[in-house]
N, C-alpha and C positions, 0 to 999 in steps of 0.2 A: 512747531507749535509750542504753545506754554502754557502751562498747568500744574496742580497741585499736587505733588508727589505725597499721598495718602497713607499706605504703606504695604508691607512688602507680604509674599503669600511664595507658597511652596504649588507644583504642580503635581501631575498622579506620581510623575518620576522622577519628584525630588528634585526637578529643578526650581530657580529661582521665577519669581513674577511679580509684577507691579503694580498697586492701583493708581494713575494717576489719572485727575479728572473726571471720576466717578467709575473709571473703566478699567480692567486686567489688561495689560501687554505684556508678552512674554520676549523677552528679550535673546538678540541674535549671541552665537558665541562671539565674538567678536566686539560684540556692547560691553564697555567700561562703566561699571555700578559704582566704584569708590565713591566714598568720600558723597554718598547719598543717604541722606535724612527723611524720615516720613515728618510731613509739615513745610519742606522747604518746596520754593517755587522752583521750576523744570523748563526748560526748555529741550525737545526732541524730535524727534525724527521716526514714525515709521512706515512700513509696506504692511500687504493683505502677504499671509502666507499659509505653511501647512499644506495638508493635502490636500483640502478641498480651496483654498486661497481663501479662506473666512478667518483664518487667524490674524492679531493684530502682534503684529513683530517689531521690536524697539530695538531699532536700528543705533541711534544714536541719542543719550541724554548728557543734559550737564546742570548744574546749580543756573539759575535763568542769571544775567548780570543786573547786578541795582538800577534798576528804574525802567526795567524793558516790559516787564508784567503788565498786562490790560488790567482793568479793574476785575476781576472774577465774583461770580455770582456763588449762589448758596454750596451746587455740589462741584466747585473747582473749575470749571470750566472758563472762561474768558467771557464777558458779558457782552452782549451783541441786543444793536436797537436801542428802542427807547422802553424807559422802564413806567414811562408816563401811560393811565387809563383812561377812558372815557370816562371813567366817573371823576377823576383828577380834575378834566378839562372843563365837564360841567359844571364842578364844584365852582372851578374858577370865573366861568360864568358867571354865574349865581352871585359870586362875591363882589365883579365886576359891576353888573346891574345894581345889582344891592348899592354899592355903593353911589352908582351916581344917581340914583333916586333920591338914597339919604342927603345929597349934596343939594337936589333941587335942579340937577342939568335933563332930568327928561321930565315935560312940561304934559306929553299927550302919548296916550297909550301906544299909539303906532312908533313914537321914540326906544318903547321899552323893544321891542323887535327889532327893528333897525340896531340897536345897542345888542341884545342875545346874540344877530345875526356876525356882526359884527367881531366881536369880542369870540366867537365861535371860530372864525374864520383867523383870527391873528393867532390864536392858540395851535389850532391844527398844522398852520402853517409858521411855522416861526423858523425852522432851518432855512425854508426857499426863499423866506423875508430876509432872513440874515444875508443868504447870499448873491442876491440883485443889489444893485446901487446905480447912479446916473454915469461909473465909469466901466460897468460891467455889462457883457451883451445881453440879452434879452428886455432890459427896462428900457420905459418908452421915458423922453423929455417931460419933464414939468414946463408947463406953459404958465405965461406970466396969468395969474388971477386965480390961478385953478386950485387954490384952498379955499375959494368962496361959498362953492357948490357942497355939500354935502357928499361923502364917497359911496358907492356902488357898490353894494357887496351881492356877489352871488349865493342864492341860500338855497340852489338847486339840492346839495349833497348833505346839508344840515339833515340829524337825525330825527327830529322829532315835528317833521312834516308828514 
């Protein structure tokens, strides 16, 4: 795992222990601590132990190497997901609509829906969009003429039905 080596703390018997990642592990005798900075990034190693197997035991740590680090979020941890909200994607809506009104591309009210539904739909989904294409499975063929028609969007799961 990797995470931010915070810094260092004593236990009831004087030995040593470590915050890294927002969290105390108390390290095996056998774990090499040299040559470790509070601040610097970690890569580690450990088991549940102790009596009751609720302790967090650091097995093995080292300085992490240049460039292995995930992005880490506020308390050290590795950030995982999307840091994107619903109010993000609305916004972007909004800004979407907005704009092609002010352009003049939607002429009749039922446009502006079809554009919300739409533009809701390409934001929520932008990874599964990214990763279909006409040489990848699951996409179906484009048929010759079929930019004619106007596109289908489902707006069963839109929020504000």
């Amino acid at each position: 795992m990797f995470g931010r080596f915070q810094e260092w703390g004593r236990t009831n018997n004087d030995g040593p222990k470590l915050k890294i990642a927002g969290k105390w592990l108390f390290p095996d005798r056998r774990c090499n601590l040299d040559g470790l900075n509070p601040g610097m990034e970690v890569e580690y190693e450990t088991h549940m132990g102790g009596r009751d197997g609720k302790l967090p035991i650091l097995d093995r740590i080292r300085p992490a190497p240049a460039g292995s680090v995930p992005s880490l979020n506020g308390s050290g941890s590795p950030q995982t997901g999307s840091t994107i909200t619903d109010g993000d994607i609305l916004r972007s809506v909004s800004n979407i609509v907005g704009n092609a009104c002010a352009h003049g591309t939607l002429e009749e009210p039922e446009d502006v829906v079809e554009w919300v539904n739409a533009a809701y739909a390409a934001l929520t989904n932008m990874g599964k969009a990214q990763a279909s294409g006409p040489d990848r499975p699951g996409s179906a063929p484009r048929e010759p003429g079929s930019d004619d028609e106007p596109p289908f969007y489902d707006d069963s799961e839109v929020p504000w039905k």
